[in-house]
C-alpha positions as a Python dict, from the first residue, in 0.01 Angstrom:
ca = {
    (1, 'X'): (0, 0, 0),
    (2, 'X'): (286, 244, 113),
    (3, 'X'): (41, 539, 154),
    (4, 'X'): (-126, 259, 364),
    (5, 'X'): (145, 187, 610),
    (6, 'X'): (256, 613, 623),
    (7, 'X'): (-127, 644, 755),
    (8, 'X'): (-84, 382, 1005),
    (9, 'X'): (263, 527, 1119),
    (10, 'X'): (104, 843, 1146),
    (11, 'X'): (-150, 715, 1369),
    (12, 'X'): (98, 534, 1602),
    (13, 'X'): (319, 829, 1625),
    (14, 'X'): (51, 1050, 1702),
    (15, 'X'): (-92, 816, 1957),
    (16, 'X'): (246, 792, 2069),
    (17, 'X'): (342, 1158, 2159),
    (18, 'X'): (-41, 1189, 2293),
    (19, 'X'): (15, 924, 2544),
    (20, 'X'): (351, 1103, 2650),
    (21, 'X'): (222, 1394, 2688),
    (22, 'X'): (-41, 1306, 2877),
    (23, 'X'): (197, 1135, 3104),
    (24, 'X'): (407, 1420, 3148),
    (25, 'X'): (74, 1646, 3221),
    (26, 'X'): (-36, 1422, 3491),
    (27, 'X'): (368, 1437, 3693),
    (28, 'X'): (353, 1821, 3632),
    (29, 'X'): (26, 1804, 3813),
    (30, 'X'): (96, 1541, 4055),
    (31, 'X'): (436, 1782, 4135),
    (32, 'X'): (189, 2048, 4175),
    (33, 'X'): (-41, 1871, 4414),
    (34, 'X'): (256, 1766, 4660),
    (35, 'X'): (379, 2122, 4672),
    (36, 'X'): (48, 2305, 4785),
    (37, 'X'): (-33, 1999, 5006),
    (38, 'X'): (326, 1976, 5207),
    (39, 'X'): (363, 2380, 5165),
    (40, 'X'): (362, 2522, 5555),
    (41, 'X'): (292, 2848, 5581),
    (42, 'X'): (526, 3113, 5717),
    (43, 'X'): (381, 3104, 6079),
    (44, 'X'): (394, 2734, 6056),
    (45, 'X'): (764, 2707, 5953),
    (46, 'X'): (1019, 2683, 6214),
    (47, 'X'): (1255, 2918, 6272),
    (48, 'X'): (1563, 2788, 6212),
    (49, 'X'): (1861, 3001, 6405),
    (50, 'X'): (2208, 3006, 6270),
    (51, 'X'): (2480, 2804, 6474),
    (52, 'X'): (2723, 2936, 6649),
    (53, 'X'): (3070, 2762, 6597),
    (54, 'X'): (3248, 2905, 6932),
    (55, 'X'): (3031, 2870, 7221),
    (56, 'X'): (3280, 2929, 7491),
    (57, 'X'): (3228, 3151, 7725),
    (58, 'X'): (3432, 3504, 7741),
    (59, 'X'): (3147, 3659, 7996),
    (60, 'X'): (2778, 3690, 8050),
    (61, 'X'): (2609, 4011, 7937),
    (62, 'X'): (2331, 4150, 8122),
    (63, 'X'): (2048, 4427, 8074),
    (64, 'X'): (1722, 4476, 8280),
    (65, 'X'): (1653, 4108, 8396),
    (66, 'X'): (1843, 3984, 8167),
    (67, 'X'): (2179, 3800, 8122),
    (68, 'X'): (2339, 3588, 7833),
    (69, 'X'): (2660, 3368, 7788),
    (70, 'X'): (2844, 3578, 7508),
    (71, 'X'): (3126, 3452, 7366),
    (72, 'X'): (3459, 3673, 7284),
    (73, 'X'): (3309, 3783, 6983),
    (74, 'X'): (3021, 3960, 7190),
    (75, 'X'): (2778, 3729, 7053),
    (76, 'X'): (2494, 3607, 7271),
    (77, 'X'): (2438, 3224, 7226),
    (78, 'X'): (2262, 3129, 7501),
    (79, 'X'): (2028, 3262, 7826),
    (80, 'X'): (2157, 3274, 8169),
    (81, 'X'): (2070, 3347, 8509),
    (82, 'X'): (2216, 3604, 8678),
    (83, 'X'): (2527, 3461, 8852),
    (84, 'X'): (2622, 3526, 9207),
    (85, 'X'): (2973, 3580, 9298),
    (86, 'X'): (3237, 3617, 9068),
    (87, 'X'): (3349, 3319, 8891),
    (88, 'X'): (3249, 3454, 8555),
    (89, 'X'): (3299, 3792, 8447),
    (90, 'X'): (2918, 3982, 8430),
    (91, 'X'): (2911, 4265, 8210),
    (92, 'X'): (2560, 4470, 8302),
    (93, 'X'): (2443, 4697, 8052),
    (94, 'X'): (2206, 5034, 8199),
    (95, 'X'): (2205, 5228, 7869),
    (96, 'X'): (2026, 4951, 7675),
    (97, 'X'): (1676, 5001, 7555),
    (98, 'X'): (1636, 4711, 7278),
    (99, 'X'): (1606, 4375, 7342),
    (100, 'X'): (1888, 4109, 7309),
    (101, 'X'): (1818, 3798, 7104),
    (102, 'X'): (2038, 3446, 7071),
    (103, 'X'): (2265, 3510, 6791),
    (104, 'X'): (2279, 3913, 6840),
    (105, 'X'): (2600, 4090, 6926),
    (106, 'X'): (2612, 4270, 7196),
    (107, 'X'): (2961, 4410, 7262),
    (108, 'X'): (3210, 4438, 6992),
    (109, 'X'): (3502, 4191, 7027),
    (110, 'X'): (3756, 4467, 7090),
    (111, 'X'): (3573, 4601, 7347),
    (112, 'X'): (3526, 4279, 7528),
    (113, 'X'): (3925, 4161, 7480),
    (114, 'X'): (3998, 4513, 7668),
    (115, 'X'): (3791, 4465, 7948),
    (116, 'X'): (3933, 4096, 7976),
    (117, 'X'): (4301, 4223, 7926),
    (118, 'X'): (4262, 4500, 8179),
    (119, 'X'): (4062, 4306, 8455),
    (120, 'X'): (4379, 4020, 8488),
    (121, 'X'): (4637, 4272, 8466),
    (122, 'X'): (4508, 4465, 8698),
    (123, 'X'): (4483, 4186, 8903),
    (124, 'X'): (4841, 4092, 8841),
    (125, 'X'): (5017, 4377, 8827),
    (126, 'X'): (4843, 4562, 9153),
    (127, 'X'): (4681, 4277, 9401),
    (128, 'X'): (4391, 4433, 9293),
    (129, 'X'): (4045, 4211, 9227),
    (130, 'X'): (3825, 4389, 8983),
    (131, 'X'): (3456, 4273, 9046),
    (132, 'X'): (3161, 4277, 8760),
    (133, 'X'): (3159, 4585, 8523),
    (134, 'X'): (2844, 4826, 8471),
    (135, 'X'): (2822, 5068, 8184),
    (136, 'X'): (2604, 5340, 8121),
    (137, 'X'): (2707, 5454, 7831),
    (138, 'X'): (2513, 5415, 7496),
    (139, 'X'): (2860, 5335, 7286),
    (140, 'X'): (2965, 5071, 7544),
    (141, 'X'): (3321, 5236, 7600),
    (142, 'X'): (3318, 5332, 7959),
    (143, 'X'): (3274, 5095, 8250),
    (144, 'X'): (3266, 5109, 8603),
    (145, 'X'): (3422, 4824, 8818),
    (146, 'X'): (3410, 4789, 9155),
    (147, 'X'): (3751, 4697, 9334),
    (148, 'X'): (3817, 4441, 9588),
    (149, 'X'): (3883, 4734, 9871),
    (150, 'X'): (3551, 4828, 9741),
    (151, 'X'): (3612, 5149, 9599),
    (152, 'X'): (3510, 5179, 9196),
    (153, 'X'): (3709, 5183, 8891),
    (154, 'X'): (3574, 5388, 8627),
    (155, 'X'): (3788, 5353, 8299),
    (156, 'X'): (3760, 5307, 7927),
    (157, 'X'): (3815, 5089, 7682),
    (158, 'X'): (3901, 5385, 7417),
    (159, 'X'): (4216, 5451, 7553),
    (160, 'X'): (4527, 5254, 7487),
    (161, 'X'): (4524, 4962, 7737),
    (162, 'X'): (4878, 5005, 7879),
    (163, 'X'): (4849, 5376, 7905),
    (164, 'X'): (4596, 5313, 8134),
    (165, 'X'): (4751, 5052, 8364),
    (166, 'X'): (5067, 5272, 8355),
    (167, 'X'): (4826, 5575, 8485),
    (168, 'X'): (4663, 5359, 8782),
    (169, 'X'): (4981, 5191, 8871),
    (170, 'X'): (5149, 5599, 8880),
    (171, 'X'): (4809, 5687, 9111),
    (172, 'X'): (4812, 5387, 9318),
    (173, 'X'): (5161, 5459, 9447),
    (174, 'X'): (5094, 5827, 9514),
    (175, 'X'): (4808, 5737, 9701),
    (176, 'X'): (4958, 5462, 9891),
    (177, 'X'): (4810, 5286, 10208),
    (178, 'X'): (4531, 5590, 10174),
    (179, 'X'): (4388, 5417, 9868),
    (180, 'X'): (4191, 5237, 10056),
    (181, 'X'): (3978, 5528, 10154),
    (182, 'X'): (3918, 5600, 9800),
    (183, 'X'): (3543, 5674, 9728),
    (184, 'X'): (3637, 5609, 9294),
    (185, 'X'): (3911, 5692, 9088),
    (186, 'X'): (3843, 5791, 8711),
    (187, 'X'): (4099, 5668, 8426),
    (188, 'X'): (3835, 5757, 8140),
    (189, 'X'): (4042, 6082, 8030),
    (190, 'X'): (4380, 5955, 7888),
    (191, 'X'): (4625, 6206, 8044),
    (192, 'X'): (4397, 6249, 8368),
    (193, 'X'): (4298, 6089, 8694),
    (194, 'X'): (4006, 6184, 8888),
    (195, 'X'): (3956, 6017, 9219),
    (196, 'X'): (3732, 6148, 9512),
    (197, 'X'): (3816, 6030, 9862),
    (198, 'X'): (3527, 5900, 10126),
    (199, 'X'): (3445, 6125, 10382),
}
């Protein structure tokens, strides 16, 4: 009678652990199903682009045709159109030959503080408006500005900042009311000036 009921035990277990695995088969496969089904493919995905925490605008940053709100760590974050007049500060890149995407930097935050820095204290110390700035040079130190007596600026952002508005403010005054004839003036060298007058 004992060896009876071990036999029938033996059947329900079995039956048992048959009917769970069975059940855990037919998730595994079910889980299987629902992945290749919802799966998109990598063209189908959409690209999702990291966000940008500070989207306040330090300048927009132009190549070719063009121009993006970068904020004042040089990163682009969104498309512009090119701006007329100067209410914000347009940076216009001529070296470039890659393309600019949302998200890329463009101009290295030290870079871009300088050319903020010198631009209002210029203004300040020397009644002097500094208009948008054009580079053509690949490592994005130099720049060219073009003044408000509409002569240019060419100066860079490698050299100590003060130095150079000490060195402009020294030229300025030896120049005096003939500044304004000034064809450019060129603060890239740190111990030189360079200036060339109009004819």
């Amino acid at each position: 009678m004992s060896e009876r009921v071990r036999r029938i035990r033996k059947k329900k277990a079995s039956s048992k652990s048959k009917r769970v695995f069975f059940v855990v088969m037919i998730a595994i496969i079910a889980a299987v199903a629902w992945f290749f089904i919802t799966r998109q493919s990598p063209e189908e995905a959409p690209e999702i682009a990291p966000i940008i925490k500070n989207q306040e605008t330090a300048a927009i940053f132009c190549f070719t045709d063009e121009c993006f709100l970068i904020n004042i760590e040089g990163i682009a974050f969104k498309k512009s159109s090119r701006p007329s007049g100067n209410l914000l500060f347009l940076i216009e890149d001529k070296a470039r030959e890659n393309f600019i995407e949302i998200n890329d930097e463009v101009l290295d935050t030290h870079t871009l503080k300088e050319l903020l820095f010198l631009r209002k204290k210029i203004s300040d110390n020397f009644s002097l408006r500094l208009g948008n700035a054009q580079t053509y040079d690949r490592d994005m130190a130099d720049y060219e500005f073009e003044t408000s007596e509409g002569w240019l600026l060419k100066l860079s952002t490698s050299n100590n900042a003060n130095a150079t508005l000490e060195i402009l403010g020294r030229a300025l005054n030896e120049l005096g009311s003939t500044s304004a004839n000034l064809e450019y003036m060129d603060l890239r060298l740190p111990t030189k000036v360079f200036y060339k007058m109009k004819n």
